[in-house]
C-alpha positions in Angstrom: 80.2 186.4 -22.5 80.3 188.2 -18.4 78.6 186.1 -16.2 76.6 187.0 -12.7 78.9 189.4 -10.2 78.4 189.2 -6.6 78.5 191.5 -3.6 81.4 191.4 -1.3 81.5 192.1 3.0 83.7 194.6 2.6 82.6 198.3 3.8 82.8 201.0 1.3 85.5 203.2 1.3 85.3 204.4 -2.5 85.5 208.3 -2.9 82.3 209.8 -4.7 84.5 211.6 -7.6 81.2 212.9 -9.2 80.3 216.4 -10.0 76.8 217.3 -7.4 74.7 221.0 -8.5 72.4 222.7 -7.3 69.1 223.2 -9.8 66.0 224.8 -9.4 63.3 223.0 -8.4 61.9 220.7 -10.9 58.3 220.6 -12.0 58.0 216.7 -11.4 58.4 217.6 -7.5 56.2 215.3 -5.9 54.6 213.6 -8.6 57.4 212.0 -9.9 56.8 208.5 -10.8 60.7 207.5 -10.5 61.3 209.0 -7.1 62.9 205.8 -4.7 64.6 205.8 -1.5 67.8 204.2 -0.6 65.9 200.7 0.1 63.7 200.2 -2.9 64.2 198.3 -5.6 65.4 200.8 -8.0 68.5 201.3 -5.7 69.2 197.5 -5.1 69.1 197.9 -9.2 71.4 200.2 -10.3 73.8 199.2 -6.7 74.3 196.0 -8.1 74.6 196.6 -11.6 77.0 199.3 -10.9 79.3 196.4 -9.0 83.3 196.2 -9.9 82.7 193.1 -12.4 85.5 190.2 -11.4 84.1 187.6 -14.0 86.6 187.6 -16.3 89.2 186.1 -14.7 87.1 183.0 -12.8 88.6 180.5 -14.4 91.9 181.9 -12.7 90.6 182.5 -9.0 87.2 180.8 -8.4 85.9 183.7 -7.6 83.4 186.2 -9.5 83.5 189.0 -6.3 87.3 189.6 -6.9 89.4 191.0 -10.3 93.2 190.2 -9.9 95.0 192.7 -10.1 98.3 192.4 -12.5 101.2 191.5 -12.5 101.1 187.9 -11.1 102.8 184.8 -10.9 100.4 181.6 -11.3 101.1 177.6 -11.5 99.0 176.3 -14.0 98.6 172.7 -14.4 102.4 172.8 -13.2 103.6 175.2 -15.4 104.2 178.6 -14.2 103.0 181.6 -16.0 103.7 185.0 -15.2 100.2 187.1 -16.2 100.6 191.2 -16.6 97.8 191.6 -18.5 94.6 190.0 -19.6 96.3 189.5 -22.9 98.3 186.5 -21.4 94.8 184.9 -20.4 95.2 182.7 -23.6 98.4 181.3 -22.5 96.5 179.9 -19.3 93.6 178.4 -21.6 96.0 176.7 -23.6 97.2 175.0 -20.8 94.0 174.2 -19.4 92.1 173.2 -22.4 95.2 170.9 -24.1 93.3 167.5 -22.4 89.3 168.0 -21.2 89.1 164.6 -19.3 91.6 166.5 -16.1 91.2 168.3 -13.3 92.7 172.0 -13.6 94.9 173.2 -10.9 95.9 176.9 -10.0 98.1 178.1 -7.6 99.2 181.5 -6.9 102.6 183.2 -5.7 101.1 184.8 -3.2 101.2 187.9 -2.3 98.8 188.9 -4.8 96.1 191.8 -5.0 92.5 192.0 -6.3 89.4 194.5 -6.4 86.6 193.8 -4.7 82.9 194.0 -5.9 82.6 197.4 -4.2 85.6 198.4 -5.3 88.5 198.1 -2.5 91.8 197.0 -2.9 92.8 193.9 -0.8 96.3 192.0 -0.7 95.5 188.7 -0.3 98.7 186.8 1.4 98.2 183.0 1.2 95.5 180.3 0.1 93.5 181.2 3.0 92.5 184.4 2.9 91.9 183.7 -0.8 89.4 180.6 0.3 88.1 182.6 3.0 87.0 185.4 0.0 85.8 182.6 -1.7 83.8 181.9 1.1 82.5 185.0 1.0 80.9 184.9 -2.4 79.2 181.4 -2.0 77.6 183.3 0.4 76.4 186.1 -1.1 75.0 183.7 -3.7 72.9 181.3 -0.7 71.7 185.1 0.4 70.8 186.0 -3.6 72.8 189.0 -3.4 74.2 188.5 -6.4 75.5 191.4 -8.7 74.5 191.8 -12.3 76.9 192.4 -15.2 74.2 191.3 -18.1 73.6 194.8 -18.4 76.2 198.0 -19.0 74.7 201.1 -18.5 76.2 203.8 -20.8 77.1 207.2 -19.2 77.4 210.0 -17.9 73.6 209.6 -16.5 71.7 212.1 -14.2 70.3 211.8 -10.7 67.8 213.8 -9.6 67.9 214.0 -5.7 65.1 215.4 -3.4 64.4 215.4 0.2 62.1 212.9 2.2 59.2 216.2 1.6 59.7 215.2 -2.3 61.4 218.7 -3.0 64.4 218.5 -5.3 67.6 219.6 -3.7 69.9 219.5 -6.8 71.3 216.5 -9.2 74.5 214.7 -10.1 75.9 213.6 -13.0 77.4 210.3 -12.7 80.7 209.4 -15.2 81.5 205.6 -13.7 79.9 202.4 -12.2 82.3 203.2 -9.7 80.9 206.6 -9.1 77.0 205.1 -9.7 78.1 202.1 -6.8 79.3 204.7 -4.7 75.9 207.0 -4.7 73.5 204.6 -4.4 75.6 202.9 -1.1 76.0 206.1 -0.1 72.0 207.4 0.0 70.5 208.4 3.5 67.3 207.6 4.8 66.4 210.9 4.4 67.3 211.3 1.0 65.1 210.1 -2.4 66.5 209.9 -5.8 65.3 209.5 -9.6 67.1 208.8 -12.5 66.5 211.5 -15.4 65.5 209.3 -18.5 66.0 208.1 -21.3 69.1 206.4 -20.2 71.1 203.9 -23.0 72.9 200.4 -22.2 74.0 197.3 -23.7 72.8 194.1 -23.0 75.5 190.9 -22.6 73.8 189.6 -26.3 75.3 193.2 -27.3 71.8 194.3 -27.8 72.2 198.2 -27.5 68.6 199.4 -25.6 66.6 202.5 -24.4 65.6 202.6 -20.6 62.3 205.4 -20.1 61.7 204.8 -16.6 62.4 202.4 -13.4 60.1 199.8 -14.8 61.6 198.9 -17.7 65.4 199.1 -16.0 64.0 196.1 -13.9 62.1 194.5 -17.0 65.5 194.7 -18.7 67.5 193.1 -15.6 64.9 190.6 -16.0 65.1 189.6 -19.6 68.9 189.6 -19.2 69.4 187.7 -16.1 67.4 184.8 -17.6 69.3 185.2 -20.9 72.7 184.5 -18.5 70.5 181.5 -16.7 70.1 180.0 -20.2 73.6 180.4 -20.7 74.9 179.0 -17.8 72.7 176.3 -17.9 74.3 175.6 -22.0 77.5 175.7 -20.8 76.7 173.1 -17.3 75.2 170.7 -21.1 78.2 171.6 -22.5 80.6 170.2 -20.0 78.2 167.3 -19.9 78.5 166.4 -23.9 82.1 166.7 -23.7 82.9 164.5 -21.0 80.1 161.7 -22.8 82.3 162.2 -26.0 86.0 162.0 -24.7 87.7 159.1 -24.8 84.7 157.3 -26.4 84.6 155.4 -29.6 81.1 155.6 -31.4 79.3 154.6 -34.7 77.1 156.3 -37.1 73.7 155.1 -36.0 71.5 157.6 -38.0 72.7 160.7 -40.9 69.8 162.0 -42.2 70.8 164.6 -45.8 67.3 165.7 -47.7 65.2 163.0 -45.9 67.6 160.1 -47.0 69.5 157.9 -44.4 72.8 157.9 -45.7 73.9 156.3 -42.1 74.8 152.4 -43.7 77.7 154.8 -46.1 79.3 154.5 -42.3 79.1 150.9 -41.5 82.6 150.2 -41.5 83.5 153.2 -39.5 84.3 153.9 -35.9 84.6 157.8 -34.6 86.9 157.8 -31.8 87.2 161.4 -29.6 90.3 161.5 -27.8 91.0 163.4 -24.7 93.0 166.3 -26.6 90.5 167.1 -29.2 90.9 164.9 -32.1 88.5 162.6 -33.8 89.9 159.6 -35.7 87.9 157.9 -38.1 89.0 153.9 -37.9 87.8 151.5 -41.1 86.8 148.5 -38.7 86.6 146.6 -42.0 90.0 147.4 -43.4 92.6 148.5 -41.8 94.5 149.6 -45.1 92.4 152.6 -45.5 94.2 153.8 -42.7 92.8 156.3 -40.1 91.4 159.4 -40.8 92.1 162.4 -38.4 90.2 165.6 -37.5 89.9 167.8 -34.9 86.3 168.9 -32.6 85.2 171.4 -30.1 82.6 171.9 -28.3 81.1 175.6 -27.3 77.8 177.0 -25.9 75.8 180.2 -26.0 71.8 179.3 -25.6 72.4 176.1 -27.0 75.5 173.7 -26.9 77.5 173.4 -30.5 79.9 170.3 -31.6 82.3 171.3 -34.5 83.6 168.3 -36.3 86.3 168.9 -38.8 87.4 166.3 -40.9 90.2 167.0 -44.4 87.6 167.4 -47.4 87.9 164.0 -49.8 88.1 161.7 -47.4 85.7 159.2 -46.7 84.2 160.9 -43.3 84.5 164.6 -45.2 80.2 164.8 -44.7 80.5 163.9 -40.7 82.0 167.2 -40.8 80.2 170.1 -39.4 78.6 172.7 -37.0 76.7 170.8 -35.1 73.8 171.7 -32.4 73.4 169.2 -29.8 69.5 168.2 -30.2 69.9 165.0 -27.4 72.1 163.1 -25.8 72.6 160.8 -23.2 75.7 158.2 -22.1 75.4 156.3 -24.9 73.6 158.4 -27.7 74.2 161.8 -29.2 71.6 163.2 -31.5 73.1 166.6 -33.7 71.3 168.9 -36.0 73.5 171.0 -38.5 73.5 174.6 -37.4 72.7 175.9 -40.8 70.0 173.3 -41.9 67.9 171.3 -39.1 66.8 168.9 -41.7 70.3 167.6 -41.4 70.6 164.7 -38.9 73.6 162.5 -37.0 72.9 160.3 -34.2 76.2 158.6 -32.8 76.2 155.5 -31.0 78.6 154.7 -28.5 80.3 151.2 -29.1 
């Protein structure tokens, strides 16, 4: 999933590598409904939507303004990995996501390079001119001048341009984001713009969509930025649930299967989550049965999921299961099964 990009200090040296003509002048001159200037909405649109995205590798730097730029040399968790491509991202994961009850730590060998939003190359020499980029972004985000990656626009796409008298002075194709960023910082005050329609894009759901005019760009921007709100906000729950199950022992207080309450099958049992992603399943009664072992996970889109997997013919094999979190709190955990809400467990913590 890409999450929100954000707008970087530095000034704009990009070169506008896109094709400008000449064309007679259109028959929409001065009428046309999609005609902006470099300071309306429109602009402030398609500039930040046409921003260098540096999401990707945030659990890496911090930092959603910059991409790191490969090869590199990172200390992860104390273990150094050497990155060269966003292939070796898993490798850094791994590491991360072996325990979820620590506190990640990544250092860099510095000198190391990144893009910024608007596209320029910085070498970045030590931890503070990486903090101080950092800085940077928190601010953008206190000044809501955040960039949005929710929604890709597909290209090449057509600019009309006209003069401040509304007379059309020739058109551009644009190939890139890169070339798009570059046009719209680039606009004079005495220079309008409007975007020949129908354009195509593709939503962060992967919804591919049509775009007719200005109006529904920004309707789209809309719907998609909240979409990514609703995510973020899943994944904050997600953390949340996680932490509330790690390292916590808990009983079956309620499972619910075609209206029954099946939950006194579990009496015996305790269901511990450890801090590396294992349940056990302890027989408080008798400890001959032995323990039971599985593994869980816990993931987010719009709503926050619990896998539970336990070997099938044992005597937990039902606890197993896709589950959507429905409520929780520190000491109770109600889960629906992601295929049939009817389906109920409620764990108790002990």
């Amino acid at each position: 999933m890409k999450k929100l990009k954000l707008i970087t200090v530095f000034a704009l040296t990009a070169i506008l590598g896109f094709t400008s003509c000449q064309s007679e002048e259109s028959s929409e001159v001065g009428s046309n409904p999609n005609t902006n200037s470099s300071t309306s909405p429109t602009a402030s649109n398609y500039e930040r939507a046409a921003m260098n995205d540096g999401s990707d590798d945030d659990f890496l730097d911090g930092n959603a303004c910059t991409e790191l730029l490969f090869p590199l040399t990172a200390n992860v968790n104390g273990q150094q990995i050497i990155i060269v491509s966003k292939l070796d991202f898993s490798a850094v994961l791994n590491i991360m996501g072996a325990f979820n009850d620590d506190s990640d730590s990544v250092t860099f060998n510095f000198p190391i390079s990144v893009i910024t939003s608007s596209y320029i190359e910085v070498i970045v020499n030590n931890q503070a001119e990486l903090d101080a980029l950092n800085e940077e972004c928190e601010n953008a985000v206190s000044q809501e001048e955040d960039a949005i990656s929710c929604i890709d626009i597909q290209f090449p796409v057509t600019i009309l341009t006209y003069s401040v008298n509304f007379e059309q002075t020739g058109s551009v194709v644009v190939q890139s984001e890169e070339q798009l960023y570059t046009f719209m910082t680039g606009l004079q005050s005495d220079e309008l713009f409007a975007v020949e329609y129908p354009i195509s894009a593709t939503l962060s759901n992967e919804t591919n969509i049509q775009i007719n005019s200005d109006i529904e760009f920004q309707n789209s921007i809309t719907e998609c930025v909240q979409f990514e709100e609703q995510e973020a906000e899943a994944e904050d729950t997600a953390i949340e649930v996680e932490a509330i199950l790690s390292g916590a022992t808990f009983k079956v207080d309620t499972f619910i299967i075609a209206g029954v309450n099946s939950a006194s099958d579990y009496i015996d049992w305790s269901i511990e989550f450890t801090n590396d992603l294992k349940v056990v399943a302890t027989n408080v009664v008798n400890a001959a049965l032995g323990d039971v072992e599985g593994t869980y996970t816990v993931s987010s889109e719009i709503e926050v999921f619990v896998n539970i997997a336990f070997a099938s013919n044992t005597a937990v094999s039902t606890l197993g299961n896709d589950w959507v979190v429905d409520s929780y709190s520190n000491t109770l955990i109600t889960f629906k099964s992601k295929t049939d809400a009817s389906v109920m467990l409620v764990f108790k913590k002990i």
